[in-house]
Backbone as CSV, one residue per row, in Angstrom:
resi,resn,N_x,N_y,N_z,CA_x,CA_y,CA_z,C_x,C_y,C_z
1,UNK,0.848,-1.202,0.000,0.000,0.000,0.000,0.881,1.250,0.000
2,UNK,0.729,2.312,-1.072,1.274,3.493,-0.863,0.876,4.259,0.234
3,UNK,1.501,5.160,0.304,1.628,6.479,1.243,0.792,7.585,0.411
4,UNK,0.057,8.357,0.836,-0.377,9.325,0.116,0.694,10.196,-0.557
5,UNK,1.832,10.652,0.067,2.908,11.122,-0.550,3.282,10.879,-1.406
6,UNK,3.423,8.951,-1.805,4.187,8.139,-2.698,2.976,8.093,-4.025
7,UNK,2.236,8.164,-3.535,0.378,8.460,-4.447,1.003,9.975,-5.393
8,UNK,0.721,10.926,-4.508,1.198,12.052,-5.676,2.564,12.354,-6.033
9,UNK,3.383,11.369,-5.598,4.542,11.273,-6.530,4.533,10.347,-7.720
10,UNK,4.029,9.169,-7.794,3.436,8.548,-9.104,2.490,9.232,-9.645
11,UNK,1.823,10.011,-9.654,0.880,10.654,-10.160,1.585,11.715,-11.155
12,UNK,2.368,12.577,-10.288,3.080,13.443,-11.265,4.145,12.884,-11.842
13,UNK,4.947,11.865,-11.449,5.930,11.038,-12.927,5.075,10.930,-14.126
14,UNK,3.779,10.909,-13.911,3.167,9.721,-14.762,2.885,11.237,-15.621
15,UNK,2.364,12.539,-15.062,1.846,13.746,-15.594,2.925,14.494,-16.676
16,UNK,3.910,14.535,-15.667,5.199,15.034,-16.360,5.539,14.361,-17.524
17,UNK,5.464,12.643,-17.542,6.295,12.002,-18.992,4.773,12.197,-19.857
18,UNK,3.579,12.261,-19.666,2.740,12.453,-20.606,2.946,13.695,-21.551
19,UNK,3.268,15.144,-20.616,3.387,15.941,-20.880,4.665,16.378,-21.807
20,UNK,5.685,15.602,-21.586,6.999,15.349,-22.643,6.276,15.073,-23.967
21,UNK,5.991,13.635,-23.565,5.179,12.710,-24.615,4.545,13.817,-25.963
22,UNK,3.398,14.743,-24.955,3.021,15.579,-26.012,3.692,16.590,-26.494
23,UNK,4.887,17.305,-25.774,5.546,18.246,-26.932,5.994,17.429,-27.335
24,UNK,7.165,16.128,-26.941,8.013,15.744,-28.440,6.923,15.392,-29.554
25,UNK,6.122,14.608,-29.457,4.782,14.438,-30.824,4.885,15.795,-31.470
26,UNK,4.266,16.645,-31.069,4.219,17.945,-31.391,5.479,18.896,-32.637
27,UNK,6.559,18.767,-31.266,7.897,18.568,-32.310,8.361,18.046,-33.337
28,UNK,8.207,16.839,-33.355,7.964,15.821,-34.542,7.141,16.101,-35.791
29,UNK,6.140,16.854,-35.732,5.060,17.387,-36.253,5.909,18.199,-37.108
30,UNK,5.848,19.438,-36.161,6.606,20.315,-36.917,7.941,19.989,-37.981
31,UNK,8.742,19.241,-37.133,10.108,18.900,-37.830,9.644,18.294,-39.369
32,UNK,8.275,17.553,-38.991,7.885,16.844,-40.160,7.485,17.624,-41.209
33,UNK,6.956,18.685,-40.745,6.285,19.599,-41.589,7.289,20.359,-42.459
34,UNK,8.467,20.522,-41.759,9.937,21.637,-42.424,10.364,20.613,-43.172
35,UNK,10.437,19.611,-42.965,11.425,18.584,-43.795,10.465,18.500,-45.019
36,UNK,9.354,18.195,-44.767,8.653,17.945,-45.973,8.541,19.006,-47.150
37,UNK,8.323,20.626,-46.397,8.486,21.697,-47.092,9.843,22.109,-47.759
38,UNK,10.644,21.666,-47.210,12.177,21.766,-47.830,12.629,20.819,-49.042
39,UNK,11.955,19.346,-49.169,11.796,18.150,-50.105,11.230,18.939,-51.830
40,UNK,10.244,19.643,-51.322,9.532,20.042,-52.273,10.386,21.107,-53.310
């Protein structure tokens, strides 16, 4: 059984790498978008 402490410390690992998760996607996006515009 966790600790309430140990509760909102998995909670925000889990918030924080989502939140990576969505800028690098994001990034990727973009990068995708320059590379593709530069191909052309």
């Amino acid at each position: 059984m966790l600790s309430e402490n140990e509760c909102m410390m998995e909670l925000f690992k889990g918030q924080s790498l989502l939140a990576f998760t969505e800028r690098f996607k994001t990034d990727l996006v973009i990068m995708g978008r320059i590379f593709l515009h530069y191909i052309r």
